[in-house]
C-alpha atoms as a printed R data frame, in Angstrom:
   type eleno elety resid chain resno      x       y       z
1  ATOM     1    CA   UNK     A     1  6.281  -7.528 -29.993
2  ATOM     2    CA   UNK     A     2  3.926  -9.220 -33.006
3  ATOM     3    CA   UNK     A     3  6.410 -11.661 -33.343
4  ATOM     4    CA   UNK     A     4  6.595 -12.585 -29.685
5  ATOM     5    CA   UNK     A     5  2.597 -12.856 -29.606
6  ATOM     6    CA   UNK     A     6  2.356 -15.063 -32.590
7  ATOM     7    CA   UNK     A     7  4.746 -17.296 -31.245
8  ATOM     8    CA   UNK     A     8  2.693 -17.198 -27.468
9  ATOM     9    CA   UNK     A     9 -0.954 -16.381 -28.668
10 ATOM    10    CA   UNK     A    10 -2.189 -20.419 -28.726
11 ATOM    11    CA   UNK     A    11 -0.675 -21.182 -25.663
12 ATOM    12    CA   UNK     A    12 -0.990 -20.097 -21.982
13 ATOM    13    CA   UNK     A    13  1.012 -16.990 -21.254
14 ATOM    14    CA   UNK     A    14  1.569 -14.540 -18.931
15 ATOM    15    CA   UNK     A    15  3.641 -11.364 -19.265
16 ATOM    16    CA   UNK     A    16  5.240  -8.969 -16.520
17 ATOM    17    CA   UNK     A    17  6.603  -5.865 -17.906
18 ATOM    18    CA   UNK     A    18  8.136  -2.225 -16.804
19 ATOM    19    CA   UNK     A    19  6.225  -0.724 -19.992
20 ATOM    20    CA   UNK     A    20  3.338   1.266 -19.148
21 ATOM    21    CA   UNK     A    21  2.843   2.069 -22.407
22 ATOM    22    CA   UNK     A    22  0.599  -0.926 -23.743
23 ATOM    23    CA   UNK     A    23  3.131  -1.434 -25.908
24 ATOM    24    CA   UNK     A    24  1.830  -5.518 -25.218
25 ATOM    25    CA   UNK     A    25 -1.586  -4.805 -25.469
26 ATOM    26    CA   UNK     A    26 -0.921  -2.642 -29.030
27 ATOM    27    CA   UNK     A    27  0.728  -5.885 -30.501
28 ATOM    28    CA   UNK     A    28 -2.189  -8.152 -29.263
29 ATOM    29    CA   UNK     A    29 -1.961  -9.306 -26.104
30 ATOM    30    CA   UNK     A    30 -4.723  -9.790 -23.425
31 ATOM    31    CA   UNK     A    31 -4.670  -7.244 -20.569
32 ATOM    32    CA   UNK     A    32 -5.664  -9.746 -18.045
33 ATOM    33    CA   UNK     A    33 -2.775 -11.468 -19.207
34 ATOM    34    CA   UNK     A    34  0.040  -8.466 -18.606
35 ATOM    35    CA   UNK     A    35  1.224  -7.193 -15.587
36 ATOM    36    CA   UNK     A    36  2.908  -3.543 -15.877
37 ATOM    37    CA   UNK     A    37  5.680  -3.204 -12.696
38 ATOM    38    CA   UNK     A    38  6.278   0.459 -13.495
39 ATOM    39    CA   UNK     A    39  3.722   1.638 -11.187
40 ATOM    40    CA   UNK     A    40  3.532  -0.449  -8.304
41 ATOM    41    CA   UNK     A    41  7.117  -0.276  -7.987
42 ATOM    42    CA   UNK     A    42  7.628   3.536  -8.449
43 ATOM    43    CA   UNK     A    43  4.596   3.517  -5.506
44 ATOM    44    CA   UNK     A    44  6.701   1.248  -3.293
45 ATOM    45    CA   UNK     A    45  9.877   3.066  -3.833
46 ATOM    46    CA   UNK     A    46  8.069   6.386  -3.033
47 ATOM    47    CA   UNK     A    47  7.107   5.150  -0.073
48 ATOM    48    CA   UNK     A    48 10.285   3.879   0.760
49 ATOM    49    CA   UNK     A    49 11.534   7.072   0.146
50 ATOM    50    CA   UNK     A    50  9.381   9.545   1.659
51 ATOM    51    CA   UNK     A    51  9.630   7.278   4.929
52 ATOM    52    CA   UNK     A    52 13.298   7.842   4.679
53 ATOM    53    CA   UNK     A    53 13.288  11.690   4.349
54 ATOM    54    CA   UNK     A    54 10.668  11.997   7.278
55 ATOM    55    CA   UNK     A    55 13.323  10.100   9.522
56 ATOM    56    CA   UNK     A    56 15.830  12.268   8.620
57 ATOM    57    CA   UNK     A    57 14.125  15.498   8.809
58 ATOM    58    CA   UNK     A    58 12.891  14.445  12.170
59 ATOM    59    CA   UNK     A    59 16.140  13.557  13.278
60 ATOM    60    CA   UNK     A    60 17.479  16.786  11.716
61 ATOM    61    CA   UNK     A    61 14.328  19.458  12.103
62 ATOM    62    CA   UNK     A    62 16.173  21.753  15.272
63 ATOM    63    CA   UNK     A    63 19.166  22.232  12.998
64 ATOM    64    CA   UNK     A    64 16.778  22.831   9.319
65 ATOM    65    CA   UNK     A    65 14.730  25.234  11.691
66 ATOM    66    CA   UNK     A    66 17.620  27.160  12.725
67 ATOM    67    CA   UNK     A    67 19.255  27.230   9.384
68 ATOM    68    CA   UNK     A    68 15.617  28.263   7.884
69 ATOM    69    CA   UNK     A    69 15.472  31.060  10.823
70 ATOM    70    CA   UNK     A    70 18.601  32.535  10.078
71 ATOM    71    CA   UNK     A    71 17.921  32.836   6.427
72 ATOM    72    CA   UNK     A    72 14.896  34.778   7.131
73 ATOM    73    CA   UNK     A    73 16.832  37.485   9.097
């Protein structure tokens, strides 16, 4: 990554990255300058999920209900 900033560092850059680790920032780049995907997309893809699994449990709650009330008996 030092190599890659000494070849960027004296001109305009930006960088978008899935490391959250500041592995960027650690080998000298600006943190206005990096944008970290990781967590905006593992937000949007939780969302996308949990949406998901509430449609399907809704569609499917009489027959998890009756499955859950027989196991209780």
């Amino acid at each position: 990554m030092q190599k890659l900033y000494t070849l960027v560092k004296d001109k305009p850059y930006f960088v978008v990255t899935s490391y959250t680790d500041d592995h960027f920032a650690m080998a000298g780049f600006e943190r206005q300058h990096i944008w970290e995907l990781e967590d905006i997309v593992s937000g949007i893809i939780f969302e996308i999920i949990m949406t998901l699994l509430r449609k399907w449990f809704d569609r499917r709650s009489k027959t998890i209900t009756a499955v859950s009330y027989t196991h209780l008996r």
